[in-house]
C-alpha positions in Angstrom: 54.7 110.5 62.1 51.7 111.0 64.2 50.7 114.2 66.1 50.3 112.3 69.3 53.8 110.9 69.0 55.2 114.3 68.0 53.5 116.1 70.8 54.2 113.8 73.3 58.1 114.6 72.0 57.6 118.4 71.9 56.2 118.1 75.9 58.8 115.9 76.7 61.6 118.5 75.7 60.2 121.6 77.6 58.4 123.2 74.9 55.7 125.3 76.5 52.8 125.3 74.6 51.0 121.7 72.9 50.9 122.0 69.0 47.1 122.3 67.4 48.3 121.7 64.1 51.5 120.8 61.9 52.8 123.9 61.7 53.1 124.6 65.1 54.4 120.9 65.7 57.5 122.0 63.0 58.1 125.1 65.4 58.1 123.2 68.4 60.6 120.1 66.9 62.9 123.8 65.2 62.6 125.0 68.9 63.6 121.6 70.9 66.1 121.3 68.4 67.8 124.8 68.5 68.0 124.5 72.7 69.6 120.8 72.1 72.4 122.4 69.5 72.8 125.5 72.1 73.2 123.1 75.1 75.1 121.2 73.2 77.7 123.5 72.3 77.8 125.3 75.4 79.1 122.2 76.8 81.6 121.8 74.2 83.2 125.0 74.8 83.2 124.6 78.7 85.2 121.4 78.0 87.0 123.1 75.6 88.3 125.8 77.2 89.6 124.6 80.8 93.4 123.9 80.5 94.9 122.8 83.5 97.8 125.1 85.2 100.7 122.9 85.9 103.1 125.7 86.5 105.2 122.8 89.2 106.3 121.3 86.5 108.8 123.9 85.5 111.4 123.5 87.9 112.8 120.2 89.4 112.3 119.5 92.9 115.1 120.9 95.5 114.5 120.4 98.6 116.2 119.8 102.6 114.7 119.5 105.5 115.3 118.0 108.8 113.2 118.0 112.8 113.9 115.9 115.9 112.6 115.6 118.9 114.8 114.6 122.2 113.2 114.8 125.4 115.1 112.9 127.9 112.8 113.2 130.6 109.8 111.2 128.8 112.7 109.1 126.7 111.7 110.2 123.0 114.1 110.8 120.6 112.9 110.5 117.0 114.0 112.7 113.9 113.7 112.4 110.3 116.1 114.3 107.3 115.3 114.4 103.6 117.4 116.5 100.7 116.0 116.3 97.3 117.7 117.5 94.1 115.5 116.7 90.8 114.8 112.8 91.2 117.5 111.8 93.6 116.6 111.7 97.0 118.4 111.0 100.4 117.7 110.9 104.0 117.0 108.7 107.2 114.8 108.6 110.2 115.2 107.1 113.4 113.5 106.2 116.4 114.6 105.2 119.9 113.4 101.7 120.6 111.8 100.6 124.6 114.9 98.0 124.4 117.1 101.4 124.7 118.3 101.1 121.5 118.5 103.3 118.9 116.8 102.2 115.2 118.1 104.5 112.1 117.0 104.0 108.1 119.0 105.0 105.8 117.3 105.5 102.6 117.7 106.6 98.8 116.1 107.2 95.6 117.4 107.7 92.0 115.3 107.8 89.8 113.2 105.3 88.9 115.1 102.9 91.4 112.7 102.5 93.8 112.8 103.3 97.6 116.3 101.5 98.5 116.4 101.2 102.5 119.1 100.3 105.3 118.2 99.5 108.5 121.1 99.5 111.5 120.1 100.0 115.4 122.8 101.6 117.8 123.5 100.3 121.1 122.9 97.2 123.4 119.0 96.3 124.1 118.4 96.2 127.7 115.9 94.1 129.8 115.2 94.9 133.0 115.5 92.0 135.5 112.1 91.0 136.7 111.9 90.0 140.1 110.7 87.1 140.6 111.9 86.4 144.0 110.4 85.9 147.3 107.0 87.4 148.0 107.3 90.1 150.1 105.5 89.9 153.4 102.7 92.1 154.8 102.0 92.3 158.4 98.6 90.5 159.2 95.9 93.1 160.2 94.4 92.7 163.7 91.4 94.0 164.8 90.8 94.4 168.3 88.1 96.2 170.3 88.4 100.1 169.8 89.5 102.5 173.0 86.6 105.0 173.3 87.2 107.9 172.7 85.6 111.2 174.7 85.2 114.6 173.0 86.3 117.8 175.4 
């Protein structure tokens, strides 16, 4: 192989010094190849020794929980209750609609089932009547010459 080629190789690697002759050109290619097996192993064992922790997976998921909020003054009332036990799981949510009425879902999972879902709404929807009616009337402004006035 050439020197220039070799040298050219040997600079390109990070060796610190250009090669006269062929011996130092074999130091600098037992060099460049020493760092490449050291960086090269280093990586191996940094690959090699991460083992993710999946310490969640001893135990099966058990769970309940519930919250609601019902504030009569602003008219929300929404809530939402979930149990768990392993890979079956149960609960509902609901929501009071603008129409007044009340929306609940019902839903469960088994297993690999899928999300399996109800949907019923509580109560009679209510629309307020709009008044369309006769327009109601406004005195006309009048605008007549002002009194004066005199400060004391």
């Amino acid at each position: 192989m050439p020197a220039t080629i070799r040298q050219t190789y040997c600079s390109g690697i990070g060796a610190r010094h250009q090669p006269e002759h062929r011996a130092s050109l074999i130091r600098c290619n037992h060099y460049d190849f020493r760092l490449l097996l050291v960086l090269a192993a280093l990586v191996a064992l940094s690959d090699a020794s991460y083992v993710p922790q999946d310490s969640y997976r001893g135990a099966p998921a058990n769970y309940d929980f519930n919250w609601a909020v019902n504030d009569a003054p602003s008219g929300n009332n929404y809530g939402h209750q979930e149990a768990r036990d392993g890979d079956n799981t149960q609960g509902y949510y609901f929501v009071q609609l603008p129409d007044g009425r009340l929306q609940k879902v019902t839903y469960s999972v088994q297993g690999d089932s899928g999300f399996l879902a109800e949907v019923t709404y509580e109560g009679e929807a209510q629309y307020p009547q709009q008044g369309y009616g006769a327009p109601t009337r406004h005195p006309t402004p009048t605008y007549g010459t002002p009194a004066p006035s005199y400060a004391r």
